[in-house]
N, C-alpha and C positions, 0 to 999 in steps of 0.2 A: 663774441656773438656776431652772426653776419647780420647785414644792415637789413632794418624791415621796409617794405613796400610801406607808400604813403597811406595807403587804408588801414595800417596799424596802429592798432592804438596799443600799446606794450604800458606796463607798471612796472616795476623795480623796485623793491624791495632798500633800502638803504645798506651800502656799502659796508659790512663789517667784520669782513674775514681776519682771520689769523696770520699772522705769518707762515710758511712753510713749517720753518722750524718749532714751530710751537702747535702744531695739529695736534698732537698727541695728548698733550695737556689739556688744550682749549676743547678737546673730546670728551677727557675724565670730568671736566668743569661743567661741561652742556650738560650730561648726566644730573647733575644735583639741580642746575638751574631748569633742566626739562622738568626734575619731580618736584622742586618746588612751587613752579609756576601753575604745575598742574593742579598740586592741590589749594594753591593760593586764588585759582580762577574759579574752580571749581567751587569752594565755600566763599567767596564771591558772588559769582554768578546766582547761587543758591541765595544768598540772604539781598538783592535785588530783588529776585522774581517772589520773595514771599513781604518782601518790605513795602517795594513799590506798588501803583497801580498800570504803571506802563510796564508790560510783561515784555516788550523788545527791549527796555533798555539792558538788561541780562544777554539779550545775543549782540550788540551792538558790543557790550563788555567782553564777550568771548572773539569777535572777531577782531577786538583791537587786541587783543592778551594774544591771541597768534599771532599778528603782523610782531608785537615789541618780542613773542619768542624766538623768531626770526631772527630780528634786528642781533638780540643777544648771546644768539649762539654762531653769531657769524653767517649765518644763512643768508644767500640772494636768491629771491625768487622772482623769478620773469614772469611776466605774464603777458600772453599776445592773444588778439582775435576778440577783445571785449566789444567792438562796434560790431562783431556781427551779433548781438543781441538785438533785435528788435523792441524793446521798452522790458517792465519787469518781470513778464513771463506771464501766467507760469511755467518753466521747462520742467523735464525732466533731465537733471545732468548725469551723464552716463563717464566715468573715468576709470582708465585704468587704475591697479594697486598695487604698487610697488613697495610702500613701506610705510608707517603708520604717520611718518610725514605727509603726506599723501592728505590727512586728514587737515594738518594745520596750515597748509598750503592753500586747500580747498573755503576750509572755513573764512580762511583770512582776506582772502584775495578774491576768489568771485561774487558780484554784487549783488545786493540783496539780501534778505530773511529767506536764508533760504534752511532743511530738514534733511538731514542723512536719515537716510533708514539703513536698520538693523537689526539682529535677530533679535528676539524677543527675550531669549536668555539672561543676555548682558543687563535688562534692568530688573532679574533676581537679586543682584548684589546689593548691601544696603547703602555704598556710598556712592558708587557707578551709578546705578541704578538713579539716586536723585537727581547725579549732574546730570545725567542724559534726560531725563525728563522735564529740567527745568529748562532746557537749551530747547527744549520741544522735539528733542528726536523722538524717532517713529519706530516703535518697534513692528515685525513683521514675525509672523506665524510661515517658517518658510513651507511645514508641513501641509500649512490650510492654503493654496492659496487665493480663494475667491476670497476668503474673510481677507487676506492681505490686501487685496484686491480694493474691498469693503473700507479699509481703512484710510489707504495712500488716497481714495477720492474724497472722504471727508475732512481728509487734511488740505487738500487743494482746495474744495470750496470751502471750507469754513475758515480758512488762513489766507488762501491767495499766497501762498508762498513756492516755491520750487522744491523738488525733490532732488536731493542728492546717493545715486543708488551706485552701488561697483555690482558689474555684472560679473565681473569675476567671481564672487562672493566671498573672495580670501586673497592673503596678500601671496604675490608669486617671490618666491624665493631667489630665486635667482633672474629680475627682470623680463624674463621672457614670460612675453603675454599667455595668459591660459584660457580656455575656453568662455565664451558668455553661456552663463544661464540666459533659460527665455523670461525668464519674469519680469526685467525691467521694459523690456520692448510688449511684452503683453500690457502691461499697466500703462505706457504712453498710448498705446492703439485705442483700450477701453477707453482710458479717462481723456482723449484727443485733445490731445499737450506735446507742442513739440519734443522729440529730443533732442538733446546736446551732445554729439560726442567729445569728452577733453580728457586731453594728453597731457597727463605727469612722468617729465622724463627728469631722469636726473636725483630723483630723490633714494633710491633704491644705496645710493653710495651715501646719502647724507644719514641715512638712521638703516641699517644692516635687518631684514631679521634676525632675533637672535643675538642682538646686541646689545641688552638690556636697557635699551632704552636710552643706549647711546647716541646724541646729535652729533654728527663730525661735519665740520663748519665747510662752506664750498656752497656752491651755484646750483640752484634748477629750475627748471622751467613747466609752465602753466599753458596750455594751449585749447581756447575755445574754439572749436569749427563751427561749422557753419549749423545751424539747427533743421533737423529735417522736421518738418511737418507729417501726421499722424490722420490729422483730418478725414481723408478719403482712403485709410488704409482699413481691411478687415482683420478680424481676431486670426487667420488664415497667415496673413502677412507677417507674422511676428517673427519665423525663423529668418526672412530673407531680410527685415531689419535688424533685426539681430547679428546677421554675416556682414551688413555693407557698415555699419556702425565700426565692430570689429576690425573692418579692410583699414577705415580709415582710420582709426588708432593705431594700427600696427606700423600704416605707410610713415603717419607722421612719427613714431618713434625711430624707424629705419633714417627719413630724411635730417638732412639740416635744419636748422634754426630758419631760414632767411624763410619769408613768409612768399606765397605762390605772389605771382604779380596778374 
């Protein structure tokens, strides 16, 4: 990785790849330790949030359960640009999606209590459905969207927490960024919360779509830009935040590692 400017404040994830020669293995192995972990966090997480009275210690438990999934499947995750947060928010963080790593990268590594939204479908299910719920994600009506609208703003006032939304809406299969829907740039404009744009490069090779849930051990990187402010923007402006969000997620997955000076 190239060297960062002194304004960077980068995390690292602890050292624990595989050898070359043993990728292959240490692939088949991530596989049972990704589903174990997942159902061991999740009935976890779940019997916290109904035992305790402090309903964060349940997401503090899920964001350490991704940092040690990391550690376990070989994963290093970088992470640069957390001093340009201005205190806890609340943002809206905007990132690309390239593989359902994406997700454990997210939760583990940027600070704070912070809420993915998602469709509302996924908490149909009867066991999804309770982890996500008790992790406090946000389901979203993508059909309705004043009521989604309705929703992501009583979760920021009445939690004070940040929203983590893919404007994508789906993961890209092959790396190459796909279009933003407008809904997460509408919802920063309305509920006048900055946005985040951040860049997940590198994960697309760590967990494939399509690879059942394969982790194949290796590096990647977590990239917070700079936060735009929403304040003085109209519901009018959403497309053109929408594009320059975009610009600059693309730029920074086109560029190097080494942070601007």
């Amino acid at each position: 990785m190239g060297s960062s400017s002194a304004h960077d404040s980068t995390l690292v994830a602890p050292d624990a790849a595989a050898p070359a020669g043993g990728q292959r293995t240490r692939a088949v192995l991530n596989r049972f330790i990704f589903r174990a972990m997942l159902f061991s966090m999740g009935s976890t997480a779940v019997v916290l949030h109904r035992a305790l009275p402090w309903k964060s210690v349940a997401w503090d438990f899920a964001k350490l359960s991704a940092r040690n999934l990391a550690r376990l499947c070989g994963v290093r995750v970088h992470v640069h640009g957390l001093e340009r947060l201005a205190g806890p928010g609340p943002y809206i963080f905007a990132p690309n999606h390239q593989s359902n790593f994406d997700i454990a990268a997210l939760l583990g590594y940027l600070p704070g209590h912070n809420r993915f939204v998602t469709k509302k479908e996924l908490f149909a299910e009867p066991v999804l459905g309770t982890v996500l719920r008790t992790l406090g994600m946000v389901p979203v009506d993508r059909k309705n969207p004043l009521e989604a609208i309705q929703v992501l703003e009583q979760v920021v006032r009445d939690e004070r927490c940040s929203l983590i939304i893919f404007p994508e809406g789906t993961r890209s299969r092959d790396g190459v960024l796909l279009p933003f829907k407008k809904g997460p740039f509408a919802a920063a404009i309305l509920l006048k919360i900055p946005i985040v744009p951040v860049v997940c490069r590198g994960t697309a090779a760590l967990m494939p779509k399509g690879g059942y849930l394969t982790i194949n051990p290796g590096a990647c990187e977590v990239f917070v830009e700079e936060p735009i402010p929403t304040a003085d923007l109209a519901y009018d402006d959403r497309t053109e935040l929408r594009d320059r969000v975009r610009a600059i997620i693309a730029t920074r997955l086109s560029a190097g590692t080494e942070e601007p000076s």
